[in-house]
N, C-alpha and C positions, 0 to 999 in steps of 0.2 A: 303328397305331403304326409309326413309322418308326426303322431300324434302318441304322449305316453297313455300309459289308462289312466292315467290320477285328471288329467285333462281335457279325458273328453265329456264330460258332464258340463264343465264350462261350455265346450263347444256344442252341444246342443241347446243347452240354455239359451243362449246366444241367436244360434241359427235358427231356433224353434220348427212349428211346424212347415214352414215355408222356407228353410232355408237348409236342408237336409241337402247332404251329397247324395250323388247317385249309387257310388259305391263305398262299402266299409269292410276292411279286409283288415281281419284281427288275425294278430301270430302272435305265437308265443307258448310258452311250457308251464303256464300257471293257467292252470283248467277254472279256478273259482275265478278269476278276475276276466279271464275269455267270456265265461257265460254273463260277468255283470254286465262287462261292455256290451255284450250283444241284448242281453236285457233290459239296457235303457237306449238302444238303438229301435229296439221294435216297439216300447212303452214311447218313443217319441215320433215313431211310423202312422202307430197310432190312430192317435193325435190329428196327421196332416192326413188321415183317410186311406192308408195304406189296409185294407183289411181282409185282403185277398191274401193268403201265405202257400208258400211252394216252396218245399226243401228237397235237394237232392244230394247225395250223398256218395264221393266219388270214389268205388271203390275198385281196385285193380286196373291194370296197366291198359285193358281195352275196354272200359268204360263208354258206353257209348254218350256224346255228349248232344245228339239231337235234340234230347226233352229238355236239356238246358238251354239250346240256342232256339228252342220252338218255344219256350215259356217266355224269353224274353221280346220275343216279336208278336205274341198273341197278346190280343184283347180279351180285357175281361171279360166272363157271359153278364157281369151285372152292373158291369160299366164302372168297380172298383177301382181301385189304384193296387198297385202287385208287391206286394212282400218276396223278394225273393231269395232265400238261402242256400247259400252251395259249400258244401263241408268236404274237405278233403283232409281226411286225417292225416297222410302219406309225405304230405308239404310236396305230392310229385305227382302233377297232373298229367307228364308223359307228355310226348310230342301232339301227339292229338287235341289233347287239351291243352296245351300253350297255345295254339290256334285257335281253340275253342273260344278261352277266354279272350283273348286279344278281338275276336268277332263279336263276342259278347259285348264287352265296353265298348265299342265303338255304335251297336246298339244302344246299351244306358245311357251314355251322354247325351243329353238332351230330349230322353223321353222322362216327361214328368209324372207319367200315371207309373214310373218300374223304381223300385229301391231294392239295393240288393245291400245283403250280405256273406262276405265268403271269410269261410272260419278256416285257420291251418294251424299248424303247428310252430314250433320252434323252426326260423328258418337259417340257415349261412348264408354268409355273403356270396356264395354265387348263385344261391335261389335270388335273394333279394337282389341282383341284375341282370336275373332273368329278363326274356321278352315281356313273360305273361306276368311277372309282379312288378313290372313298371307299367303296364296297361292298366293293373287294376290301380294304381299308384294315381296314375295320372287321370284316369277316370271320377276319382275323389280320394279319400282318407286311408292310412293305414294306421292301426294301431296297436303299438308293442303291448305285451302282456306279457312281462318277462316275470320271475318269483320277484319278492322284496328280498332283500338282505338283509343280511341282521342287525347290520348297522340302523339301516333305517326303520327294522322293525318294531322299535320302540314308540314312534311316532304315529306309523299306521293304526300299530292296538290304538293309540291315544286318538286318535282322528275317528275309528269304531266305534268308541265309550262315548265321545263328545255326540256324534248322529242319532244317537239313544239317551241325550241327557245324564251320561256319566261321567263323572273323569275321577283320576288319581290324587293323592294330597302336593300340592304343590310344592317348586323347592326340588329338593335334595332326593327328599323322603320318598317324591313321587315318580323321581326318576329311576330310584332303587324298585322300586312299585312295577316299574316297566317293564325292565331290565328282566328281574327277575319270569315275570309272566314272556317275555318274547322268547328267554333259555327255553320256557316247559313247552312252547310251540313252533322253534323256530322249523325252519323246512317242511312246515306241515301249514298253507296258510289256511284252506279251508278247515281244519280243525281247530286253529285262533281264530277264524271267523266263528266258527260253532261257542268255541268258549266264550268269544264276546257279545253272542246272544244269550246265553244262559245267564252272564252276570248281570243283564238286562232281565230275564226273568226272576230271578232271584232277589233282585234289590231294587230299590226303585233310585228315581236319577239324582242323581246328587253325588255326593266326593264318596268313594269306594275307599278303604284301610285294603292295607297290607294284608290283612288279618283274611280279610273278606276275600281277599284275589287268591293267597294262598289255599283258601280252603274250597272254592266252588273252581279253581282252575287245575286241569289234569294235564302229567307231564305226558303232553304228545309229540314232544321232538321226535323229528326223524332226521337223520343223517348222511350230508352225500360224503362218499369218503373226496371228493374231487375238491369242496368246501373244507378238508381238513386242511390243505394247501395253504389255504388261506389264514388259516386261525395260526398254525404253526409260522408262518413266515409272517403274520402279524408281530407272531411273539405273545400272542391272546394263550398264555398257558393254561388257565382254568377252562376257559372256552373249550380248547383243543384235549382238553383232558375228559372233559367233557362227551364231548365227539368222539373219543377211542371209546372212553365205554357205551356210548349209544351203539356203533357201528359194532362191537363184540356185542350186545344184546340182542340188536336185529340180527345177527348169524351172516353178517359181511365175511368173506373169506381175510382171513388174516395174513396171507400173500398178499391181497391184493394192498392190502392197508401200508404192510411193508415197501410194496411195489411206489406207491403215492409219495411217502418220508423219502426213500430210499433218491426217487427222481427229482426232488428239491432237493435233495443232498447233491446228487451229481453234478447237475445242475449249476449250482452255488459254488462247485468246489472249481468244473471247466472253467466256468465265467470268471473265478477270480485269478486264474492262473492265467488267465489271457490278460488281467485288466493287469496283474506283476509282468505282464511280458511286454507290455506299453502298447496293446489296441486300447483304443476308446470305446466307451461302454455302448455307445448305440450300436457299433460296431458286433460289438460283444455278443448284446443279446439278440441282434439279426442271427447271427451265427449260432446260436446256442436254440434259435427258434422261440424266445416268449416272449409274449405278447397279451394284450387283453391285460386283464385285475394282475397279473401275475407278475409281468412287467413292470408295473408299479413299484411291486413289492420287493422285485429284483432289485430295482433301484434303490431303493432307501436300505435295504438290506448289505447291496456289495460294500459298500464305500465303508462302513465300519469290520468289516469282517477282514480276518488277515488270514492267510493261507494255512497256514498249522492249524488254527481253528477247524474249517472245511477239511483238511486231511485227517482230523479226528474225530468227525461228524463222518467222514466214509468208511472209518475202521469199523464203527460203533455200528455201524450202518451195514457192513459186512458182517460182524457177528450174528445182530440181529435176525440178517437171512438165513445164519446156518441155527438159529435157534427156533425160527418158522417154520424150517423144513425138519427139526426134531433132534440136530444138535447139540448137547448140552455147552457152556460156557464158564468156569468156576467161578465170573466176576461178574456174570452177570442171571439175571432169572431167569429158571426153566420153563416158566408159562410165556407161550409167545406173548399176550395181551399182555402183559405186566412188562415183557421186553421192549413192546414198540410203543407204551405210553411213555416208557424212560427214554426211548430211542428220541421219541415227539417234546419230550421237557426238554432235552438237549440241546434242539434243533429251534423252540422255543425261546430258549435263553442266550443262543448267539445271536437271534433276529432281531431282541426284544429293543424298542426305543434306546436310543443311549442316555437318555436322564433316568431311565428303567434299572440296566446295568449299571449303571453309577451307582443308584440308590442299592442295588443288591450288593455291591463291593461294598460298601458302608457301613450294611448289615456285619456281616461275616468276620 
């Protein structure tokens, strides 16, 4: 059974000390919310007298797995109950250990003196139907720890502030409050967790001003360029404007950013020449290969787009590449970074919402 991290606090509330799984196998690519789950998994191990711990830590292809299948068959020397941790960074325990563990869980189920937990990383879908992560699956609990988004990260800070008797001014005011504070941290959650202990030291609980967030909170965004994808085919043009110059700050290769624009361009331009050729778009974007957030995007994106559009988004998109690798262009600018943010507002304004576009035609 699979479990988000926003929901397992409920589930052990719940289950308390008596009603713990045998196993909890946490994945996923957000390291501070990895350690909290496992942090109130052992804060509630605890509890039901788990106070015996053994972590081992699996590392390289021949690992040997005996002191993991010998911890979980021995008895304690004090007649404890066994904490037991198994950390595989790699998310690839190797043939050996798909065995391993598949011997293991059928060990833990049903012995009440053994609680385990096995930490991995970001997994794909063909780990997750794996042998060995459906044994631990079915064993007991697994629990995603994927990043927040940024969409939802306005809420997380707010749910942070509220656990320390803070919050923003309500309304409008407070949302602008958010907003702003999730831009100086997005992609960075453990250093929004850092800033939202500090406004906790800083002030005491009560409604925090604008004033107050802007001045004790540091811009720590950090930036994937794979997440510019998303901001540009939102049509999120400040956001994405944003994100070019993070990603030029941090010293992202400027290829590669071109490489990002350049394959939602292609992209968007195949897809729509298939959808003027009369396939149907599921069709489309099987063929075209996306899927996942992106497919979304595709979606709400093709159906306003007309083909001249996307052939003018691939020209602009071709100059750009010869202005990355150090060609000059007389119409457009010599600084790659100043190319591929005009290349990104371009790419921006044919994505953008169509009451968005409407409202700019208006303007102008």
């Amino acid at each position: 059974m699979q479990l988000r991290h926003d929901q397992l606090a409920e589930h052990l509330r719940k289950a308390g000390p008596s009603g713990l799984k045998p196993v909890y196998t946490l994945h996923g690519d957000e390291a501070l919310l990895a350690q909290e789950a496992a942090d109130a998994i052992r804060a509630t191990a605890r509890q039901a007298g788990f106070t015996e711990r053994q972590v081992f830590t699996v590392a390289g292809a021949h690992y040997d797995w005996g002191g993991v299948l010998g911890a979980a068959s021995a008895m304690s020397l004090f007649g404890d109950r066994q904490l037991i941790e198994i950390r595989i960074p790699s998310g690839k325990p190797g043939k050996d250990g798909s065995q391993a563990l598949q011997s293991y869980c059928e060990q833990a189920v049903g012995n009440d003196g053994l609680l385990t937990i096995v930490s991995l990383p970001r997994l794909d879908k063909t780990q997750q139907g794996s042998a060995w992560f459906t044994a631990l699956d079915g064993a007991g609990l697994n629990v995603r720890c994927d990043p927040v988004e940024r969409q939802a990260l306005p809420l997380w800070i707010a749910q942070r502030l509220a656990a320390q008797g803070q919050q923003v001014e309500p309304g409008e005011a407070g949302q602008r409050t958010l907003a702003f504070f999730a831009d100086r941290v997005e992609g960075n959650l453990l250093a929004a967790h850092q800033e939202v202990l500090k406004l906790g030291l800083l002030h005491p609980p009560g409604t925090l001003s604008f004033d107050q967030i802007d001045a004790a909170v540091v811009d720590v965004a950090r930036f994937n360029v794979f997440k510019l994808s998303e901001a540009v085919l939102g049509g999120h043009t400040a956001r994405a404007l944003r994100m070019i110059e993070g990603l030029q700050a941090e010293g992202e290769a400027a290829v590669l950013v071109h490489w990002s624009l350049s394959d939602d361009i292609l992209g968007l331009h195949r897809a729509r020449q298939a959808l003027d050729a009369g396939k149907p778009l599921p069709m489309v974007l099987r063929e075209q290969r996306v899927w996942g957030p992106r497919e979304r995007l595709f979606e709400r994106v093709l159906p306003q787009l007309r083909g001249a559009t996307t052939a003018r988004l691939v020209h602009a998109a071709s100059i750009v590449d010869g202005i990355v690798k150090g060609l000059r262009h007389p119409q457009w600018p010599d600084e790659p970074w100043q190319a591929l943010a005009r290349l990104a507002l371009m790419l921006c304004r044919a994505a953008a919402p169509s009451p968005a576009r409407e409202g700019r035609r208006g303007e102008t």
